[in-house]
C-alpha positions as CSV (number, residue, x, y, z in Angstrom):
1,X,20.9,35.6,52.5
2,X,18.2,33.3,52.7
3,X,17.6,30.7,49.2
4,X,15.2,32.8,47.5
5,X,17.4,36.3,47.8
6,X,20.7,34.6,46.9
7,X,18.2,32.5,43.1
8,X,17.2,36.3,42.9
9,X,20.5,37.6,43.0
10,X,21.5,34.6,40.5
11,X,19.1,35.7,38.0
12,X,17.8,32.3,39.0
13,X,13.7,33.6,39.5
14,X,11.2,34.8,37.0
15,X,8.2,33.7,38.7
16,X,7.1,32.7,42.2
17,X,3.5,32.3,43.9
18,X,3.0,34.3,47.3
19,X,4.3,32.6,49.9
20,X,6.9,30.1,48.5
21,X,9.4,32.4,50.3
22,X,7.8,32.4,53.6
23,X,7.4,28.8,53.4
24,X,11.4,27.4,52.7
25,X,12.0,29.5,55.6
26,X,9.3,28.0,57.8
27,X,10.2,24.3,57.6
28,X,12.2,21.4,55.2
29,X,10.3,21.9,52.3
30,X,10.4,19.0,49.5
31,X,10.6,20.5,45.9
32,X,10.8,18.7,42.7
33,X,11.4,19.4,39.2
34,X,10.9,16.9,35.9
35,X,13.3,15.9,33.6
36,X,12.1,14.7,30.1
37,X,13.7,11.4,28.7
38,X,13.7,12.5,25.6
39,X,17.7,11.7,25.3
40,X,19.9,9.1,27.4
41,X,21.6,12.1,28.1
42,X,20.8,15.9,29.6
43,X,22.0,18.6,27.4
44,X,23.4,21.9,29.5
45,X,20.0,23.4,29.1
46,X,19.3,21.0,32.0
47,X,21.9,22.3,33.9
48,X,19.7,25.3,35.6
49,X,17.1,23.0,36.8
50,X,19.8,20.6,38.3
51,X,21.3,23.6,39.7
52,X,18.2,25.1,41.3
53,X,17.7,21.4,42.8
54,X,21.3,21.8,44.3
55,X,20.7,24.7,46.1
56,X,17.5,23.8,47.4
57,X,19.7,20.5,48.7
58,X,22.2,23.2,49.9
59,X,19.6,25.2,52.1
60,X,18.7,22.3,53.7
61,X,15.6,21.5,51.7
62,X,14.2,17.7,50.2
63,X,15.0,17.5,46.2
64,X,12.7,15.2,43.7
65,X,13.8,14.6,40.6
66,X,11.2,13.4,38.5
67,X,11.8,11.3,35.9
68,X,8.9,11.8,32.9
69,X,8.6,8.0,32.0
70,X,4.7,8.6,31.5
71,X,5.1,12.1,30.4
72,X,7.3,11.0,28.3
73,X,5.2,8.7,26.3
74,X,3.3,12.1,25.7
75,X,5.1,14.6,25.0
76,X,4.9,18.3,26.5
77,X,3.9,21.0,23.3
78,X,5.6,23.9,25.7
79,X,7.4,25.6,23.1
80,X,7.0,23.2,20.5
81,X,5.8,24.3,17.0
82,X,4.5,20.6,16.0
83,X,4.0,17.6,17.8
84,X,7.7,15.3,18.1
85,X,8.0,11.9,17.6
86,X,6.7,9.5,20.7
87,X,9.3,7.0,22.1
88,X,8.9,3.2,22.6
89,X,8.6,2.1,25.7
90,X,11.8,0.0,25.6
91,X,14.1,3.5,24.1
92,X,12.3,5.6,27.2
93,X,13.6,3.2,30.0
94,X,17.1,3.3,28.4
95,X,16.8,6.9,28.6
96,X,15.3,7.1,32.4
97,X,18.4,5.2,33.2
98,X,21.0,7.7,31.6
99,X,19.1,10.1,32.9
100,X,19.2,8.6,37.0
101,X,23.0,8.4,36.1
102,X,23.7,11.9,35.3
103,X,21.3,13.3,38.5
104,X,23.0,10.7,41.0
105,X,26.0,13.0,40.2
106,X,24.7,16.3,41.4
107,X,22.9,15.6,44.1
108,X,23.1,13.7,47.5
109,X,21.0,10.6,47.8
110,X,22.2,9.1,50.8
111,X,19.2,7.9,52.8
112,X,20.8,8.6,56.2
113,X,19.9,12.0,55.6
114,X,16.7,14.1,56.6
115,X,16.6,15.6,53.3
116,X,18.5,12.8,51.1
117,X,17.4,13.2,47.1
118,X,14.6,11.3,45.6
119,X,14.5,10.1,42.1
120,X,11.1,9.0,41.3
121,X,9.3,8.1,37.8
122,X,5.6,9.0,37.3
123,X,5.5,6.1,35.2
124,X,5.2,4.3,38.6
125,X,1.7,5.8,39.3
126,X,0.6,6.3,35.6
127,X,0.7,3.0,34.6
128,X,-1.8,1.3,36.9
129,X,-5.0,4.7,35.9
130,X,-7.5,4.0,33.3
131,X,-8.8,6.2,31.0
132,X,-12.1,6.5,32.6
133,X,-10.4,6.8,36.4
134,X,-7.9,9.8,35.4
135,X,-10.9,11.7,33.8
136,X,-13.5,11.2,36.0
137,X,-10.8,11.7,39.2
138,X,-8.5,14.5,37.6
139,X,-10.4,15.8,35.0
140,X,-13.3,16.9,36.2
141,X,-11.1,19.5,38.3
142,X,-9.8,21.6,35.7
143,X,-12.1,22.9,33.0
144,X,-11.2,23.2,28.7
145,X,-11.5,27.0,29.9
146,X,-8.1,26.9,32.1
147,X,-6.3,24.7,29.6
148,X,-7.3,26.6,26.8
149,X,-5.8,29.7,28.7
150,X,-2.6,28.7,29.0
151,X,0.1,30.1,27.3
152,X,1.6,27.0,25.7
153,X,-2.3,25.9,24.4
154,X,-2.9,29.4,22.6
155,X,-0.2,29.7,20.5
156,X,0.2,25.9,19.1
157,X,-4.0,26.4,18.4
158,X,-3.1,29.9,16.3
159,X,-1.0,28.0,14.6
160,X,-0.6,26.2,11.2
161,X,-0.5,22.7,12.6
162,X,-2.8,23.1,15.4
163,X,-2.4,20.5,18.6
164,X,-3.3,16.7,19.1
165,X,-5.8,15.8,22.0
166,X,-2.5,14.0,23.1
167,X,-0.7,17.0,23.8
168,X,-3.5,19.0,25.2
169,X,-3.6,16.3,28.4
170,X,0.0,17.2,28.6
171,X,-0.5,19.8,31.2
172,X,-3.5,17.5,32.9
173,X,-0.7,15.2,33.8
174,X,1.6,16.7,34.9
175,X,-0.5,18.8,37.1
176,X,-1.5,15.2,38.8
177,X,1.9,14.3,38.9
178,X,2.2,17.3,41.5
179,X,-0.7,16.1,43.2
180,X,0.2,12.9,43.5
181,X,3.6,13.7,45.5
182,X,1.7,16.0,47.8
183,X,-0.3,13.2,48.5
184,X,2.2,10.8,48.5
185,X,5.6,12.3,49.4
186,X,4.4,15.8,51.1
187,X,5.8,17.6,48.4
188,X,4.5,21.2,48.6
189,X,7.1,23.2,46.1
190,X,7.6,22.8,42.6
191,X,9.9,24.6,40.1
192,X,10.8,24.7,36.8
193,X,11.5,27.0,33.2
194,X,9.2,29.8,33.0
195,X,8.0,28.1,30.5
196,X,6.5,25.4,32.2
197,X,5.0,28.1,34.8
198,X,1.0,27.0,32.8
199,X,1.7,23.4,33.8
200,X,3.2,23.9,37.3
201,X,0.4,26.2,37.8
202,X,-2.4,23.4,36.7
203,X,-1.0,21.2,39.5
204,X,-1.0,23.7,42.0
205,X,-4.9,24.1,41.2
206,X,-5.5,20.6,41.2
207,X,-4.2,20.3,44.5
208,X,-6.2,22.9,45.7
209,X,-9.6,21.8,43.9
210,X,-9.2,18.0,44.8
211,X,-6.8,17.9,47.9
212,X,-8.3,21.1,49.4
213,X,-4.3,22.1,49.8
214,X,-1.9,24.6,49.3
215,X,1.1,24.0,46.9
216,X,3.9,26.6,45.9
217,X,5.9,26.8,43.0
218,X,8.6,29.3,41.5
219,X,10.7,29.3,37.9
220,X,13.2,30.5,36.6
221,X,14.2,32.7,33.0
222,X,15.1,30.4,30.3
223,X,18.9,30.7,29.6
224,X,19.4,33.2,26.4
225,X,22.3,34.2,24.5
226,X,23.0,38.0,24.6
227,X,23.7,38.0,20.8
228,X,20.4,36.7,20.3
229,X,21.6,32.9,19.7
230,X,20.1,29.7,20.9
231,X,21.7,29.1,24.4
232,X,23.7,25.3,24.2
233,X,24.0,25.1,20.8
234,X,27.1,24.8,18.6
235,X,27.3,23.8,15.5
236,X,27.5,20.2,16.1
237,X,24.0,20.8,17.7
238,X,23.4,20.4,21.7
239,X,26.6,20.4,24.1
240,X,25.2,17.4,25.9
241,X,26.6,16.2,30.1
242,X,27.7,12.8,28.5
243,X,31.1,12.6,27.8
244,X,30.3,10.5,24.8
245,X,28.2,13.0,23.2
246,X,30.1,15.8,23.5
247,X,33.9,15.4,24.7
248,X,35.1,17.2,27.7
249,X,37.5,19.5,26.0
250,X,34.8,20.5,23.6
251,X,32.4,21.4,26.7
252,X,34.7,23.1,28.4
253,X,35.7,25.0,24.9
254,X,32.0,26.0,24.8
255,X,32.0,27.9,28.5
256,X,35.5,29.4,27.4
257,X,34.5,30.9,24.2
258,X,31.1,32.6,26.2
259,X,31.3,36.4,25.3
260,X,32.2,39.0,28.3
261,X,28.4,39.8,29.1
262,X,27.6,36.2,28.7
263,X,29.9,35.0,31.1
264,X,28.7,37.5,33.8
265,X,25.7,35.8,33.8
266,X,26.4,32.8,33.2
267,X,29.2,32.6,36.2
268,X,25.7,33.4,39.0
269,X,23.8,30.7,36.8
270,X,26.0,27.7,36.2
271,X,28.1,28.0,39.8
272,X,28.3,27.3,42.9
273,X,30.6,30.1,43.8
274,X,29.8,32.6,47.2
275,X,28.6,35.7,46.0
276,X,31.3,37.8,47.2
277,X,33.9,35.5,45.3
278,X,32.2,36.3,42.1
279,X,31.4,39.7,42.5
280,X,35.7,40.0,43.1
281,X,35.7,38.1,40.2
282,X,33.4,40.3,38.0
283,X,35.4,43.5,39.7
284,X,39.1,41.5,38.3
285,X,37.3,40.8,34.3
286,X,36.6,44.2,34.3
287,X,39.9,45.8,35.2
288,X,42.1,43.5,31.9
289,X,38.8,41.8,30.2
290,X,41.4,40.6,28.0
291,X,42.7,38.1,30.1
292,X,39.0,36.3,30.2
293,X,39.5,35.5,34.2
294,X,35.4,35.3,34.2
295,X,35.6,32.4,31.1
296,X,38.5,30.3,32.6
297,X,36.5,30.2,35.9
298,X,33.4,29.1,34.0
299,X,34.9,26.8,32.2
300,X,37.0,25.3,35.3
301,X,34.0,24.6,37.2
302,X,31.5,23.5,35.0
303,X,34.2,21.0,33.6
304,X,34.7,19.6,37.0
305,X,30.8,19.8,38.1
306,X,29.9,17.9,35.1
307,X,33.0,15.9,34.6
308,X,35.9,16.1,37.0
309,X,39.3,17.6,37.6
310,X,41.4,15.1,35.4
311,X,39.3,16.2,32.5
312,X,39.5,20.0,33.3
313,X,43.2,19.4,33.2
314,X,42.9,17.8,29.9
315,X,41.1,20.5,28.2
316,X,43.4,23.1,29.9
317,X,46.8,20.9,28.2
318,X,44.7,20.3,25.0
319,X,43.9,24.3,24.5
320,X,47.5,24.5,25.2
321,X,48.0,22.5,22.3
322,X,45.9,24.4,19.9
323,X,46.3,27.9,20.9
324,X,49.1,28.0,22.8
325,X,53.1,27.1,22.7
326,X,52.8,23.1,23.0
327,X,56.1,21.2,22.4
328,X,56.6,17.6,20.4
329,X,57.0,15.8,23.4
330,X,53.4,17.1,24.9
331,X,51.4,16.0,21.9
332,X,53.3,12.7,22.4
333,X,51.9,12.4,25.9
334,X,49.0,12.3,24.6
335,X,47.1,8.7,23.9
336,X,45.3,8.4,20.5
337,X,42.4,9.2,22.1
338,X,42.8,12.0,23.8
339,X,44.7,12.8,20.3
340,X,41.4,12.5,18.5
341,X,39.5,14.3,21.1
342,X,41.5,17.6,20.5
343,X,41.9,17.8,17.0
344,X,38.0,17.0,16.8
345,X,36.9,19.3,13.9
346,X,40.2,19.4,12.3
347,X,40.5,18.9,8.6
348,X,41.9,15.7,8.7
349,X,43.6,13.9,5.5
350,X,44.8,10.6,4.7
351,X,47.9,9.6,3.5
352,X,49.5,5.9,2.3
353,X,52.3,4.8,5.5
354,X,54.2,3.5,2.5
355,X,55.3,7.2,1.4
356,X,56.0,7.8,5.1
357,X,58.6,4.7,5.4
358,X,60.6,5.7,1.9
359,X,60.7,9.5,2.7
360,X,58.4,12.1,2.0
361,X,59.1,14.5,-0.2
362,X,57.7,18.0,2.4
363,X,57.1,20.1,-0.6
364,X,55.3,17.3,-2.5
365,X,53.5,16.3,0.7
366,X,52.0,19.6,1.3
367,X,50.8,20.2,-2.3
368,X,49.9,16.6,-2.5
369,X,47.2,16.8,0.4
370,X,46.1,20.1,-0.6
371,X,47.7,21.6,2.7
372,X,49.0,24.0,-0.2
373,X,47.4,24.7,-3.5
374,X,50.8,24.5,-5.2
375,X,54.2,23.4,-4.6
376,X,55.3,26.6,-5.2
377,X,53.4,28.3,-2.5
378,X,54.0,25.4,-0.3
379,X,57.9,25.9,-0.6
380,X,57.6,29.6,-0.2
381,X,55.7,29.0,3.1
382,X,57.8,26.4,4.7
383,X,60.8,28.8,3.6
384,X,59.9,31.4,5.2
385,X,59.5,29.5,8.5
386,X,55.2,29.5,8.7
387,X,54.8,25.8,8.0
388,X,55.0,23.5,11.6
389,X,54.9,19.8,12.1
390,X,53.8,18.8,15.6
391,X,53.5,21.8,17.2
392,X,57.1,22.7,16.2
393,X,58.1,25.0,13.5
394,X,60.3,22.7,10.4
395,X,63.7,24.5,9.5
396,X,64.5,25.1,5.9
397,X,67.3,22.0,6.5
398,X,64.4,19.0,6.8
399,X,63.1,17.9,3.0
400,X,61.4,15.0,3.9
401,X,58.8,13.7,6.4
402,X,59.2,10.0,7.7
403,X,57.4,7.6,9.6
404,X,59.9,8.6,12.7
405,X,57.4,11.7,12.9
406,X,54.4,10.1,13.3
407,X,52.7,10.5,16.9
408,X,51.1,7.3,18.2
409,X,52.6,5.6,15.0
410,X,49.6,6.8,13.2
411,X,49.1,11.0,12.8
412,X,50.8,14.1,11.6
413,X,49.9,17.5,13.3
414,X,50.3,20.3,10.5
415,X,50.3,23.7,11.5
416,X,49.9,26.7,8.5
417,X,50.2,30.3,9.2
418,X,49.1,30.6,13.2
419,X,45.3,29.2,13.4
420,X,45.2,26.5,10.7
421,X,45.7,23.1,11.3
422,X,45.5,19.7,9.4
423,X,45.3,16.2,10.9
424,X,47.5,13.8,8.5
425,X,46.7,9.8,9.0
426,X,49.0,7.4,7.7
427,X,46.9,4.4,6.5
């Protein structure tokens, strides 16, 4: 299966000029695709591009990530209903470098190799053009009539806020940008969303108009939810790559709660797996989708591609803890931190240590933090056995809670009913 079958057979291909495939199969082919600094961090939007740079690695092929520290400064209207706010100079390089970070993960830079990744920032070539050169050296190339075609042009212009002169160069440089690393670094492929397929194409014609070359490109579908939602969103907004943005456990909740005809697609998209191993997989889902074989797998390898193994065993021990039949002495293991980090979104209340160290009334406690509406309910409840205190259920013999059941010396775990929990800190 050569790259281009095996992206088709990934979903990974909406559009491709005649001949790309020809050509990765002819010789090492370099191929880049830009990443916006608009964050210190990629979200898992970003993940298909990264992905489609992987393989390319994989099939032998040169990968350039570009890194928009020029663009950037712009701002790309693709999809955008108004223009954003521009970035200082000084916030952009702190993104670039977050960004580097996060690539130097994915892919293989080691310079010993023929076809060793290449980050690269068009801010290097941008910053030393005038005004007057780029326009009389680029712009003469490409007339208002092809910008104004494009898809991205049209509909900010039928709109309500229309589009700054800013924005409408957006596609002018990056179109040079692809010239300038045929030029420069023999790039010949680029890729890219389909929604970037207007720009991508605008480079391609300026290579032909002012190189008198021949460029290739190909894109692929932009990721969509099949209940119609915003692909990557929660809502606590983007599920970002940086640990610090968005916890491990909570990334690797997001691929395990991906519905059954989510996850089949999502499993060719977002993994590295051989075909045949997820078509078996696919074939297994089917058979007891109840089990969600197709979400664990997702959510095991995305983990460890984004984070690593340790964490993926985290998440797995702290879903445990959640949703499944956790002891005491696990939630114990646990540091504060890693404490925090699963209970994140809990309903937490806060309680005086004081209470804790003269004996805690249960009944009053759970009434008093408004566990319970009413002591009456909360006795009937913790009666009846459907009241638990860290992850274990508290007999109808235990009246009072102490500061000997605090975990790390600091939290109660409350568990009401099955799904409802409460995070108690003792202040």
């Amino acid at each position: 299966m050569t790259l281009i079958e095996e992206l088709r057979w990934r979903g990974m291909i909406q559009d491709i000029m005649p001949g790309t495939e020809e050509l990765l199969q002819k010789e090492m082919v370099s191929g880049y695709i830009g990443f916006d600094p608009t964050s210190d961090s990629l979200h898992i939007g970003s993940l298909v591009p990264i992905l489609l740079l992987v393989h390319l690695q994989r099939a032998g092929h040169k990968p350039m990530a570009l890194v928009g520290g020029a663009t950037g400064m712009v701002g790309d209207p693709t999809g955008k209903s108004e223009e954003r706010n521009l970035l200082s100079e000084e916030v952009l390089l702190h993104n670039q470098e977050g960004v580097r970070k996060q690539l130097e993960k994915f892919l293989d830079f080691d310079p010993a190799k023929p076809n060793a990744a290449v980050m690269l920032n068009n801010y290097d070539w941008f910053k030393d053009i005038s005004f007057l050169s780029f326009i009389r050296d680029a712009g003469k190339h490409i007339t208002v009539n092809y910008m104004m075609a494009k898809d991205s042009v049209k509909k900010r212009l039928e709109g309500e806020t229309g589009m700054s002169f800013t924005e409408f160069t957006y596609q002018l440089i990056q179109g040079y940008d692809f010239y300038w690393l045929y030029q420069n670094k023999g790039c010949k492929l680029q890729m890219g969303g389909s929604d970037q397929w207007g720009n991508i194409t605008t480079g391609t014609e300026l290579i032909r108009r002012k190189a008198g070359g021949e460029a290739f490109a190909f894109t692929c579908p932009l990721i969509k939810k099949s209940d119609g939602g915003k692909f990557g969103k929660t809502e606590k907004g983007n599920v970002w790559l940086d640990a610090k943005k968005t916890s491990p456990y909570q990334f690797y909740q997001f691929w395990l709660n991906a519905s059954d005809e989510d996850a089949k697609t999502w499993i060719k998209i977002f993994t590295l797996l051989p075909v045949a191993e997820i078509e078996a997989l696919i074939a297994t889902h089917d058979t007891a989708p109840h089990q969600r074989a197709l979400q664990k797998k997702l959510a095991e390898e995305l983990t460890c591609f984004v984070h690593s193994k340790a964490d993926y065993d985290f998440a797995v021990k702290a879903s445990e803890i959640l949703f499944g039949n956790a002891t005491t002495e696990v939630l114990q293991s646990l540091s504060e931190e890693q404490l925090l980090q699963v209970m994140e979104g809990v309903p937490t209340v806060e309680i005086s240590k004081a209470q804790l160290d003269a004996g805690y009334d249960l009944v009053s406690f759970l009434a008093e933090t408004n566990i319970f509406p009413s002591k009456g309910e909360a006795r009937k409840m913790w009666q009846s056995g459907g009241v638990g205190l860290n992850k274990e259920k508290i007999s109808s013999e235990k009246t009072s809670l102490t500061s000997a059941d605090l975990l790390q010396h600091k939290y109660l775990l409350i568990q009401k009913g099955k799904k409802n929990y409460f995070l108690v800190k003792a202040i």
